[in-house]
KOLVO-770863 format. One line per 2 residues: their letters; for each residue x, y, z of C-alpha. Coordinates in steps of 0.2 Angstrom, whole numbers, plus 5000, padded with zeros to 4 digits. Layout:
residues N
a = X/Y/Z  ...
//
This chain:
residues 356
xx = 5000/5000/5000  5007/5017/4995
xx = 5010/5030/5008  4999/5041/5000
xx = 4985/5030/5003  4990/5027/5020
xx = 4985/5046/5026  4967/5046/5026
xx = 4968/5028/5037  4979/5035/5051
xx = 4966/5052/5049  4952/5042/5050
xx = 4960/5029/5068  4964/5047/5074
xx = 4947/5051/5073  4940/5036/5082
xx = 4953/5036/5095  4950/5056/5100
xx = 4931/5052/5099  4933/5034/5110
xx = 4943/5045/5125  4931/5059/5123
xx = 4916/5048/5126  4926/5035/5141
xx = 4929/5054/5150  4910/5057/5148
xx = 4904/5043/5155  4917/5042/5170
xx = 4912/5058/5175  4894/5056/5172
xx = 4893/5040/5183  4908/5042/5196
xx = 4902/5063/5202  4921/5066/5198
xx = 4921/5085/5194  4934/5086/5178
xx = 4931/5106/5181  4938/5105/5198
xx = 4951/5094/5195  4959/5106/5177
xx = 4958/5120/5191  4943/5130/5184
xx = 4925/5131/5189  4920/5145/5178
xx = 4911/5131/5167  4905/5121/5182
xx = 4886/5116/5176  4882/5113/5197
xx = 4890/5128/5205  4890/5130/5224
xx = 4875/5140/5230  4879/5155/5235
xx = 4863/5162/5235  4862/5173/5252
xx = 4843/5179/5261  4839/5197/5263
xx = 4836/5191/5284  4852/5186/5284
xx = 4871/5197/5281  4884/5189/5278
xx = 4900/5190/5291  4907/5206/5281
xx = 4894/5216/5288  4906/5220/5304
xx = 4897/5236/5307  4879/5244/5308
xx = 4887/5255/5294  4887/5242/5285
xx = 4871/5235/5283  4863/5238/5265
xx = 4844/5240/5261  4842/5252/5278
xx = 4826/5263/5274  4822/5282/5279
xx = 4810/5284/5293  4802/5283/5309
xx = 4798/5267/5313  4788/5260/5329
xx = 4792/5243/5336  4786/5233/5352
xx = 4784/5215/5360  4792/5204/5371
xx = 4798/5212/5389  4811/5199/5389
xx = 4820/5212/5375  4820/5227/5385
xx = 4842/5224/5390  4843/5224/5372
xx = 4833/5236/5367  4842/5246/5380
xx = 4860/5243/5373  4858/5237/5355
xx = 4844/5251/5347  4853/5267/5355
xx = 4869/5260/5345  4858/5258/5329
xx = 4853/5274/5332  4868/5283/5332
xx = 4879/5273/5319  4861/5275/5307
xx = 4852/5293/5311  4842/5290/5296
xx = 4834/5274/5302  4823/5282/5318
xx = 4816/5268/5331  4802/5273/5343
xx = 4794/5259/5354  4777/5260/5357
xx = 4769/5251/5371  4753/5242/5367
xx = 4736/5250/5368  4726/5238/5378
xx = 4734/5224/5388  4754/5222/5394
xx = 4769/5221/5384  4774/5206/5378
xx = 4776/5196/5361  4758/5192/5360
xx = 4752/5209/5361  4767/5219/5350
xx = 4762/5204/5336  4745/5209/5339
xx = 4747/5227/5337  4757/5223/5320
xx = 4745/5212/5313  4733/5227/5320
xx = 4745/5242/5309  4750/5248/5325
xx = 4769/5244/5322  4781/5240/5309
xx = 4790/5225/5317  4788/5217/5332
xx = 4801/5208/5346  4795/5193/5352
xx = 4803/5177/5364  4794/5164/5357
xx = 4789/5157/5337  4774/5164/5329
xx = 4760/5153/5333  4747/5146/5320
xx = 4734/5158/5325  4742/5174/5323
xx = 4747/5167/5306  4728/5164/5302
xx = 4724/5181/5310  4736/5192/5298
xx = 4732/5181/5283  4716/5187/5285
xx = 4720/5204/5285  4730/5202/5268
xx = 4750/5199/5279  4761/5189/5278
xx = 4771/5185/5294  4790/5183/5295
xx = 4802/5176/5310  4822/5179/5310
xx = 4831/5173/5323  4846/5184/5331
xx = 4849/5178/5348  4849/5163/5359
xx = 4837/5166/5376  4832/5153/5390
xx = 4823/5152/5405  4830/5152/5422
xx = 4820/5148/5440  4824/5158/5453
xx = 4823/5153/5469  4827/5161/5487
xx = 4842/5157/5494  4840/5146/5508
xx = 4831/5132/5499  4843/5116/5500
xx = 4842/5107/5487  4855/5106/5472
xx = 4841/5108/5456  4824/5101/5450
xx = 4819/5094/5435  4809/5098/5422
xx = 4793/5087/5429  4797/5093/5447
xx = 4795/5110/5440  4779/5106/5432
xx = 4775/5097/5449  4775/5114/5460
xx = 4769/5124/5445  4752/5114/5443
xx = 4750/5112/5462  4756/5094/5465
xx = 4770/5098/5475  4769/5111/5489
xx = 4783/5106/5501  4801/5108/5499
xx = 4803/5095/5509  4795/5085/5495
xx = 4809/5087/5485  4823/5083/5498
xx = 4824/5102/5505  4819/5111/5522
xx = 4802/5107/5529  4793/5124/5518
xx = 4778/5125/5512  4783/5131/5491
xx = 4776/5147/5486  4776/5150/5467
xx = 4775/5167/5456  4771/5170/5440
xx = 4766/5183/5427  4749/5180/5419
xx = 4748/5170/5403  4743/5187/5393
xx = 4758/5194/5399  4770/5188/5386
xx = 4780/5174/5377  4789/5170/5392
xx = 4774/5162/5402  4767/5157/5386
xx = 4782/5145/5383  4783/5141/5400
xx = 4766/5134/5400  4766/5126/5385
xx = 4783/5117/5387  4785/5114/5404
xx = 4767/5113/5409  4761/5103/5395
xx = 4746/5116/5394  4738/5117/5409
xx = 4732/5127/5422  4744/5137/5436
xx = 4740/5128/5451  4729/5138/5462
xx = 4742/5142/5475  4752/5151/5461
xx = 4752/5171/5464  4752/5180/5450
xx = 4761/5196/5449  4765/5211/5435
xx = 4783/5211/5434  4799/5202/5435
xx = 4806/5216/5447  4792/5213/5458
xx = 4793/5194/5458  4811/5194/5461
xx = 4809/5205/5477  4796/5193/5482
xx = 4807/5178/5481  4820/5187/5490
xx = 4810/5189/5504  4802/5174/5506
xx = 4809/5156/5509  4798/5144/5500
xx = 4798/5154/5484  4801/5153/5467
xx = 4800/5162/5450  4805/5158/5433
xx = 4811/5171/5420  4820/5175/5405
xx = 4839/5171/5410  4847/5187/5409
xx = 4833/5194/5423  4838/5179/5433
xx = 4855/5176/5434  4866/5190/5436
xx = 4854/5195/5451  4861/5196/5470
xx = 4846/5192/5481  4841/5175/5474
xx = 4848/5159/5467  4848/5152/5451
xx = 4842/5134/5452  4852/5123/5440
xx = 4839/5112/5430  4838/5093/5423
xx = 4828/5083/5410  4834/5070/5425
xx = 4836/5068/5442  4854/5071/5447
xx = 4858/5079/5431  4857/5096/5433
xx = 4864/5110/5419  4867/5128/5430
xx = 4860/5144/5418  4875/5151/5426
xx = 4896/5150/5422  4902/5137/5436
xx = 4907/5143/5454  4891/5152/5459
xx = 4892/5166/5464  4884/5167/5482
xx = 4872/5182/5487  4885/5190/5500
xx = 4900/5191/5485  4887/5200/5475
xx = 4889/5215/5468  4906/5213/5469
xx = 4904/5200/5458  4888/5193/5449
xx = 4884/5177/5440  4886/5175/5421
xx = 4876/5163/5409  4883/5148/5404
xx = 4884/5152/5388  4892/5136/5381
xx = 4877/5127/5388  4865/5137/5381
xx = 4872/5135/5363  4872/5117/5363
xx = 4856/5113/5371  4862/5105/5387
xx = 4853/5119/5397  4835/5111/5396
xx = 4823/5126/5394  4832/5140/5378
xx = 4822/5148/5366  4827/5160/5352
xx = 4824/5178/5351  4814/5184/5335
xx = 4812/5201/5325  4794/5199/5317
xx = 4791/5207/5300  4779/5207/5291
xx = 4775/5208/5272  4762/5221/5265
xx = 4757/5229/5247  4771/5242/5255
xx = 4789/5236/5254  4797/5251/5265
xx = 4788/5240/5281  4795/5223/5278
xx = 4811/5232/5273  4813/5241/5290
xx = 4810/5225/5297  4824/5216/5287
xx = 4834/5230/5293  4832/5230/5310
xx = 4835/5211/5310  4851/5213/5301
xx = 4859/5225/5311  4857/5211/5324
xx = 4865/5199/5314  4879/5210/5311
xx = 4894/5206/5320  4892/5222/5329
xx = 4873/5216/5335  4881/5201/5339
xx = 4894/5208/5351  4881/5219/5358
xx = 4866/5204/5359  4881/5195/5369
xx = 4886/5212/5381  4867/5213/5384
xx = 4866/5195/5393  4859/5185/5380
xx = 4871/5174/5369  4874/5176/5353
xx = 4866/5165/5336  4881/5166/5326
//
């Protein structure tokens, strides 16, 4: 055979080889996930990119600063809810305040009723406000409720809250569990001595169930919904609870941590799922009511975060979504500068701990 013959042979095995290893490298990649993008050093023709997508209720880590939240709007904008907010409100929104003069806050208490998150989501779904602050989710009826009023109800998470019990301080006994909690709350213990302590007859406080998301939770998870006992006192503040408790043996109150455990007069109780294995809301030593306020107790942060403490909850900004942008925007906004690292560090400086 002459060589001249020979060319379009070797052309045409050329062809078929470069067309075999083109289809064995499609297959192996097809069937094995190997990424032959990655693998040549380039994704720029990657047909399954990572997501990167990111949510308007959530900055990413560059925004350090309130200065550098995007989307802020131009207003005044009233906000309300949950009492268990007030150290935040107290240390974060003054900040906001003055990092962002354009963004003006002004919280409005409700017109009827006490401040809590039921009433602040009331009084949004009601027009009153332009986000609300509340310390427990939204619940299924206050969903229904705006929906019928044309809303739409968002929740974003920015900080990590729990409930701590108060107790006086010369109760002896190292903790209770969740089921003996739910025991003197519904009125089946009444004793101290019941649960091991000094022979005292137990005397239980609490805000009412309208009063907010913190009894609210409290009666659904620990109580199982049902009824206070009738021996429980029902009183209008945390203040005036925890002056109670200090004054009286055989009492005991439960509140949002931050209200609980840096205080001098009273004891935070450690809790348990279990007898004998009791999580403190506070940083380990305790510190007793006669080092205080030399010293004051500090959450247990690390317990908090992982769940081991057995009664936390988050903290939400509640926007909602109308015909109007500007009000869900300022919502987004607010709930942002929380999520800042900035909101963060303050969230965390205010007593609560931080989500992120």
């Amino acid at each position: 055979m002459s060589q001249k013959n020979e060319i379009p042979i070797l052309v045409l095995s050329l062809l078929v080889t470069v067309g075999l290893i083109a289809g064995g490298l499609w297959w192996f990649t097809k069937n094995s996930g190997f990424d032959i993008y990655k693998f040549f050093g380039s994704q720029s023709n990657n047909p399954n990119p990572i997501n990167t997508k990111t949510s308007q209720t959530s900055q990413e880590s560059s925004d350090k600063n309130f200065t550098d939240v995007q989307n802020v709007p131009t207003g005044l904008f009233r906000y309300g809810g949950s009492t268990s907010w007030a150290p935040i409100r107290l240390a974060v929104d003054s900040t906001i305040q003055q990092a962002r003069p354009e963004f003006r806050l002004q919280y409005v208490e409700p017109s009827t009723g006490s401040p809590g998150s039921a009433t602040g989501i009331q009084s949004l779904i009601d027009g009153q406000l332009i986000f609300a602050q509340s310390s427990r989710p939204i619940l299924d009826s206050e969903l229904k409720r705006a929906q019928e009023r044309g809303l739409k109800l968002e929740q974003i998470a920015v900080a990590i809250d729990g409930l701590a019990v108060a107790v006086n301080p010369d109760i002896n006994i190292p903790g209770l569990t969740l089921e003996q909690l739910r025991s003197i709350y519904i009125g089946k213990i009444t004793n101290w001595r019941q649960l091991g302590g000094r022979n005292i007859p137990v005397k239980a406080y609490s805000r009412r169930i309208n009063d907010g998301g913190t009894v609210e939770l409290f009666v659904q998870d620990i109580l199982g919904g049902q009824a206070f006992g009738t021996g429980v006192e029902f009183v209008s503040t945390t203040t005036q609870a925890l002056q109670k408790v200090a004054g009286n043996p055989g009492s005991i109150y439960y509140a949002s941590a931050p209200e609980v455990v840096p205080q001098c007069s009273i004891l935070p109780l450690p809790l348990g799922r279990t007898q004998g294995q009791y999580v403190a809301p506070y940083q380990e030593p305790l510190v007793l009511p006669n080092q205080c306020p030399g010293k004051r107790n500090k959450l247990n942060i690390e317990a908090f975060q992982s769940g081991k403490y057995p009664i936390t909850r988050n903290l939400f900004v509640v926007v909602k979504q109308t015909n109007g942008q500007t009000e869900r925007q300022a919502g987004l906004a607010y709930a942002n500068f929380l999520l800042s690292q900035q909101g963060q560090e303050l969230i965390t400086q205010s007593g609560f701990v931080r989500i992120r």
